[in-house]
C-alpha positions in Angstrom: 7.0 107.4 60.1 5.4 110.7 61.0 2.8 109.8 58.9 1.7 106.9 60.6 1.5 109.2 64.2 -0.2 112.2 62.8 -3.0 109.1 61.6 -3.2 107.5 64.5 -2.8 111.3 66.9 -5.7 113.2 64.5 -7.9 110.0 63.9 -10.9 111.4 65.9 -10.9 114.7 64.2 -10.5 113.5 60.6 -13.2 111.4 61.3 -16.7 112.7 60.7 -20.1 111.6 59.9 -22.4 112.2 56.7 -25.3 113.9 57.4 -28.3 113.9 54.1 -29.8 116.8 53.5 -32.9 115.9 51.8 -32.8 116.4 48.1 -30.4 119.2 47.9 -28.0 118.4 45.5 -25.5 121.2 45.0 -23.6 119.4 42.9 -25.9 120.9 39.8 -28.6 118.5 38.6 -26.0 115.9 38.0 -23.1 118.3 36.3 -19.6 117.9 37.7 -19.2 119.3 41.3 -16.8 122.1 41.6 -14.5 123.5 44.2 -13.0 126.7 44.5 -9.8 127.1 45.9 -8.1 130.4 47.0 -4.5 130.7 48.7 -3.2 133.8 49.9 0.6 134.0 48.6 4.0 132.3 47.8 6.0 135.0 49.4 5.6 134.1 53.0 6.3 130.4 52.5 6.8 128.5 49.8 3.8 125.9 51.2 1.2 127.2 49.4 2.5 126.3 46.1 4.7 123.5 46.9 2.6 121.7 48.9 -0.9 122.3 49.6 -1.5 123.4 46.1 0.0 119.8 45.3 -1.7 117.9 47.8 -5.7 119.4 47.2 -5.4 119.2 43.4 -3.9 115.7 43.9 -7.5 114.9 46.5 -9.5 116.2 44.2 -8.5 114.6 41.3 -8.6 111.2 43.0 -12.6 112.3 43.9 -12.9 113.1 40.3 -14.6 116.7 41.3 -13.3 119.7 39.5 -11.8 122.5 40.7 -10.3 125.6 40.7 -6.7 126.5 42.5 -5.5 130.2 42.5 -3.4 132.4 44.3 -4.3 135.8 45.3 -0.1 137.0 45.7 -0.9 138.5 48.3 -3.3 141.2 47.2 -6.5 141.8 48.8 -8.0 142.8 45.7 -6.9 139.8 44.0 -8.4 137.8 47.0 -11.8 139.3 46.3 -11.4 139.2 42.2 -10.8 135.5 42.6 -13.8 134.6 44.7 -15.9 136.7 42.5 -15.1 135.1 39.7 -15.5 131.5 41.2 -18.9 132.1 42.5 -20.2 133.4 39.1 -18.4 130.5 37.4 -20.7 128.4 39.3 -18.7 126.7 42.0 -20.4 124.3 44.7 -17.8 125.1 47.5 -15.4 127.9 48.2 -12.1 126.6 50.4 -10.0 130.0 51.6 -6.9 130.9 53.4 -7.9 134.6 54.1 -5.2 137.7 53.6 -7.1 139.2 56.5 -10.4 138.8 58.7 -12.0 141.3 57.1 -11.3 140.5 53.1 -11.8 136.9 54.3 -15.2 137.5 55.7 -16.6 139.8 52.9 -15.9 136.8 50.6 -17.4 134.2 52.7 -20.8 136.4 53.4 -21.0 136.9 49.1 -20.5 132.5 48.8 -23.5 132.0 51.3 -25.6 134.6 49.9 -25.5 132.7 46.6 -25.9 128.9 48.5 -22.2 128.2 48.6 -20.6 126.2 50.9 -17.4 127.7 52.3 -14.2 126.1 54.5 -11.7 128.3 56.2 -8.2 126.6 55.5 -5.7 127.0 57.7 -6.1 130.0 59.0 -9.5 131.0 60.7 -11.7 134.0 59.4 -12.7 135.6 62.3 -15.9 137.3 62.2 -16.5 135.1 59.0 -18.9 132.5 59.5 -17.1 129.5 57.6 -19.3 126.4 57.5 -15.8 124.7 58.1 -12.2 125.1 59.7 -9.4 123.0 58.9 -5.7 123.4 60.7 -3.4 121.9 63.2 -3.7 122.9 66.9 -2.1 126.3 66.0 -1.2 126.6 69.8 0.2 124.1 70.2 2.8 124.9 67.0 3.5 127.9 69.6 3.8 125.7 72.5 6.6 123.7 70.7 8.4 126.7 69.4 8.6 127.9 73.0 9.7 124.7 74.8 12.1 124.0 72.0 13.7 127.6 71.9 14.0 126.6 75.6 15.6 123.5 75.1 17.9 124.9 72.7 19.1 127.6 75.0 19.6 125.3 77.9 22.8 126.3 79.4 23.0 129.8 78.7 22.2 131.8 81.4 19.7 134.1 81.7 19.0 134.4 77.5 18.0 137.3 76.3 15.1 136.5 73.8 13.7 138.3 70.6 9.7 138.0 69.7 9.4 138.5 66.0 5.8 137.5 65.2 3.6 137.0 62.2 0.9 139.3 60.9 -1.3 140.6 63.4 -4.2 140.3 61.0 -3.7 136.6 60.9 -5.8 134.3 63.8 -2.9 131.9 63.7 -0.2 134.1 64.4 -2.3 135.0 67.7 -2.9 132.0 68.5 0.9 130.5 67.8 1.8 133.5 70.1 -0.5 132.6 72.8 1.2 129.2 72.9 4.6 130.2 72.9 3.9 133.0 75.6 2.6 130.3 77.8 6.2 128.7 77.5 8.0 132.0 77.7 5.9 134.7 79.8 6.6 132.6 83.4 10.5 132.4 82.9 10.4 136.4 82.0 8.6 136.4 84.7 10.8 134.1 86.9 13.5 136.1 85.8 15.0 133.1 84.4 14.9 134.8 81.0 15.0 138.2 80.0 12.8 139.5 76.9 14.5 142.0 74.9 11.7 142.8 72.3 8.3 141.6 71.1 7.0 142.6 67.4 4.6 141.7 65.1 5.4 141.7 61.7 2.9 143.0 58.8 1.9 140.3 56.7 4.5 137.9 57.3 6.8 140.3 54.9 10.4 138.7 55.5 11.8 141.9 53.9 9.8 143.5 57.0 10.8 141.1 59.1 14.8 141.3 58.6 14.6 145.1 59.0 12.4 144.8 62.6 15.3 142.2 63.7 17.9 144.5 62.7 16.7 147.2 64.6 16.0 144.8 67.3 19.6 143.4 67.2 20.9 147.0 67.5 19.2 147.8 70.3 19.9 144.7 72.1 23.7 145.9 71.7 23.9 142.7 70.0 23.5 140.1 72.7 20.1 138.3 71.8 21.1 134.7 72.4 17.1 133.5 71.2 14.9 134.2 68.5 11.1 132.9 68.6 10.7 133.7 65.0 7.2 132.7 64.2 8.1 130.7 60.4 10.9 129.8 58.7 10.5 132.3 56.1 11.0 135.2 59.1 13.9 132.5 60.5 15.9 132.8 57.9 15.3 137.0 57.4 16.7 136.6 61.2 20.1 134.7 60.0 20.2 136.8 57.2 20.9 139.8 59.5 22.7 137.5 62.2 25.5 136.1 59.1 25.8 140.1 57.9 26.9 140.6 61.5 29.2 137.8 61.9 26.7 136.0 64.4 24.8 133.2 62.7 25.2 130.1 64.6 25.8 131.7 67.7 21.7 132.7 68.3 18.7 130.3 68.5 16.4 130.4 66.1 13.3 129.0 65.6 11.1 128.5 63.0 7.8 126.7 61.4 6.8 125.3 58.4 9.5 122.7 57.6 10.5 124.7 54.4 13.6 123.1 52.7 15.1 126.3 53.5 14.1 125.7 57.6 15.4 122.4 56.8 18.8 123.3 55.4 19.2 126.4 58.0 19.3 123.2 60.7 21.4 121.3 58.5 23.4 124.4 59.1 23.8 125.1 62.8 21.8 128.4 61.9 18.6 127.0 62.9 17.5 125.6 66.1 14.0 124.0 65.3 11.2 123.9 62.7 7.3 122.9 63.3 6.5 119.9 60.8 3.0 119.8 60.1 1.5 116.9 57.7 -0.1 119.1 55.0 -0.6 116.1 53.1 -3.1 115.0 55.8 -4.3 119.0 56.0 -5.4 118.6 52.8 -6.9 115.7 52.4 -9.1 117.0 55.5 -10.0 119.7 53.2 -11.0 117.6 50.6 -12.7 116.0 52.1 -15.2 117.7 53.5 -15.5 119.8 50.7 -16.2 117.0 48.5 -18.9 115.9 50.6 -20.5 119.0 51.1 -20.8 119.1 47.0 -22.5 116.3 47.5 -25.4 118.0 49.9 -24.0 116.2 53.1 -23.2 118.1 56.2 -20.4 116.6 57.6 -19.9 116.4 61.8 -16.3 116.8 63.5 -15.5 115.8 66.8 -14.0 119.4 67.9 -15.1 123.3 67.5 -13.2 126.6 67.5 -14.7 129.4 69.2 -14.5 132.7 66.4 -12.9 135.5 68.8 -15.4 138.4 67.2 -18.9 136.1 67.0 -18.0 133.6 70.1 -19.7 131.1 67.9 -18.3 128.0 67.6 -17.0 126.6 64.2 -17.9 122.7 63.1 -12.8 122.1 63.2 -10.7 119.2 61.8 -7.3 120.1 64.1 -4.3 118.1 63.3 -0.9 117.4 65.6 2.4 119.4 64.9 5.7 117.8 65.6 8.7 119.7 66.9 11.7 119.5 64.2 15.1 119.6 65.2 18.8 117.9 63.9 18.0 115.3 65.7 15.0 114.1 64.0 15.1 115.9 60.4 14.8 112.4 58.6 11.5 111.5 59.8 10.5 114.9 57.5 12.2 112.9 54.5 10.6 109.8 55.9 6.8 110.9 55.9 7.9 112.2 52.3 7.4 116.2 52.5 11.2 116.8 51.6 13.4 115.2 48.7 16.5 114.2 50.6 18.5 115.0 47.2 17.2 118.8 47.3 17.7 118.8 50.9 21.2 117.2 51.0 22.2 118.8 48.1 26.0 121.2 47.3 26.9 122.3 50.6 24.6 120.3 53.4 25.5 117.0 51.9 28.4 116.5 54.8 25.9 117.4 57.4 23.2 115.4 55.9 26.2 112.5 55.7 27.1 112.9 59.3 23.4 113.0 60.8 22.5 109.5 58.7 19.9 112.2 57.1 18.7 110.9 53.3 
């Protein structure tokens, strides 16, 4: 199970040691610890809600902490409204998944002027200052989307390949395009492949998305055989506009995330690949951590991200992706992130029947 591996592969990182600090107790002279939690949308995948939501209330709960879970919808006004209101409710920690570096920094710097601990989640703050970072080796998620797009376009000579990025405000999309360059950029280079466009899309909008893939499509005369679509959410935007035009299953997508929607899109033929990452094991990094640090311990990791803006290094708990593809959908459904009867459900039971998949 994929469980099992992602223990066994992120065992060093999610292991750290308590450090006392004296008699700080920011738990609040023996009241309740408290964490704040802020995610930044359910538009550009469904994750936030259906999963980390699930999994940190879950954590806390079993540390008997309280918390706090909200969700800013995208809005960077909401973002900052939330934390506000945390930090005057009295939280002891403040766990974030920024909107942007700069929103996401303004926030941190107003938790540690009032003594608040503060963990970048997922995605880095750069510029910010976190005490914390908690991800997955974010290039390597590119890294796989690459050498899997290339995998999937074996045979095909000379593919022409499509970019469509996530939010250039977002550390992770840099960094998941950094991997996947390092895959692409020598066959373009080789002239083995043959890059047809490279775009960013604002704030991982899929509506966005669909529309800068049209326009790429167009002007590719309509002979992209590859996508590297940075998520599933902007996959499926992709086959949205590839099915209107009566290609769908004839391009490779990729994707990220291992939405049940990425999932099905495979199921499908629509899809080439997905990037499974245990957020179950994300979270409960998270919790971790921030549980302790409520407890006025300052918890050591084994690795360090360097902030691009302050070159500082941040204290990092990186997991291991896995590369998702037909071939190995069930260990998803196996490590239990996916109910096989939502995922094999009306029309991908036959497919789900024929790849021994539930």
């Amino acid at each position: 199970m994929l469980r099992t591996a992602f223990a066994a592969a992120g065992a060093a990182a999610l292991t750290f040691t308590l450090v006392a600090c004296g008699d700080d107790d920011s738990g609040g002279g023996g009241e309740t610890p408290k964490i704040g939690v802020i995610l930044p949308d359910s538009a550009s995948s469904d994750r936030w809600e259906t999963a980390d939501r699930v999994y940190l209330q879950a954590a806390f709960e079993a540390a008997g902490v309280d918390y706090d879970i909200q969700n800013a919808q995208g809005s960077k006004e909401d973002f900052q409204t939330i934390a506000d209101q945390m930090l005057t409710g009295g939280i002891d920690v403040l766990l974030t998944v920024n909107l942007d570096s700069g929103t996401g920094a303004a926030v941190i710097e107003s938790a540690k002027s009032q003594g608040v601990a503060t963990i970048d989640y997922d995605r880095l703050t750069e510029g910010g200052g976190a005490d914390y970072y908690v991800s997955f080796d974010n290039e390597a998620v590119g890294r796989l989307q690459g050498e899997t797009l290339v995998s999937c376009l074996e045979g095909v000579d000379n593919p022409l390949v499509a970019e469509l990025n996530g939010s250039p405000t977002d550390n992770n999309a840099t960094l998941f395009k950094t991997g996947y360059d390092s895959v692409l950029d020598p066959l373009y280079e080789s002239g083995d492949f043959t890059k047809s466009a490279d775009e960013w899309v604002p704030d991982w909008d899929n509506a966005q998305g669909g529309t800068i893939f049209d326009q790429m499509l167009t002007d590719s005369g309509a002979e992209i055989d590859g996508v590297l679509a940075a998520n599933d959410g902007l996959a499926h935007a992709v086959i949205t506009v590839l099915e209107r035009n009566g290609l769908n299953g004839t391009v490779q997508v990729t994707g990220q995330d291992a939405t049940l929607q990425g999932l099905q899109n495979i199921l499908a033929g629509d899809q080439c690949m997905t990037v499974y990452k245990a957020i179950e094991e994300e979270a409960n990094a998270a919790a971790d951590l921030a549980v302790a640090l409520t407890s006025g311990d300052k918890p050591t990791t084994d690795a360090t991200v360097t902030d691009p803006v302050t070159e500082a290094d941040v204290p990092a708990v990186l997991l291991d992706p896995v590369a998702i593809t037909i071939d190995n959908i069930q260990d998803v459904v196996d490590d239990g992130f996916v109910d096989p009867v939502e995922l094999c459900a009306g029309d991908y039971a036959a497919a789900c029947e024929e790849h021994g998949i539930g």
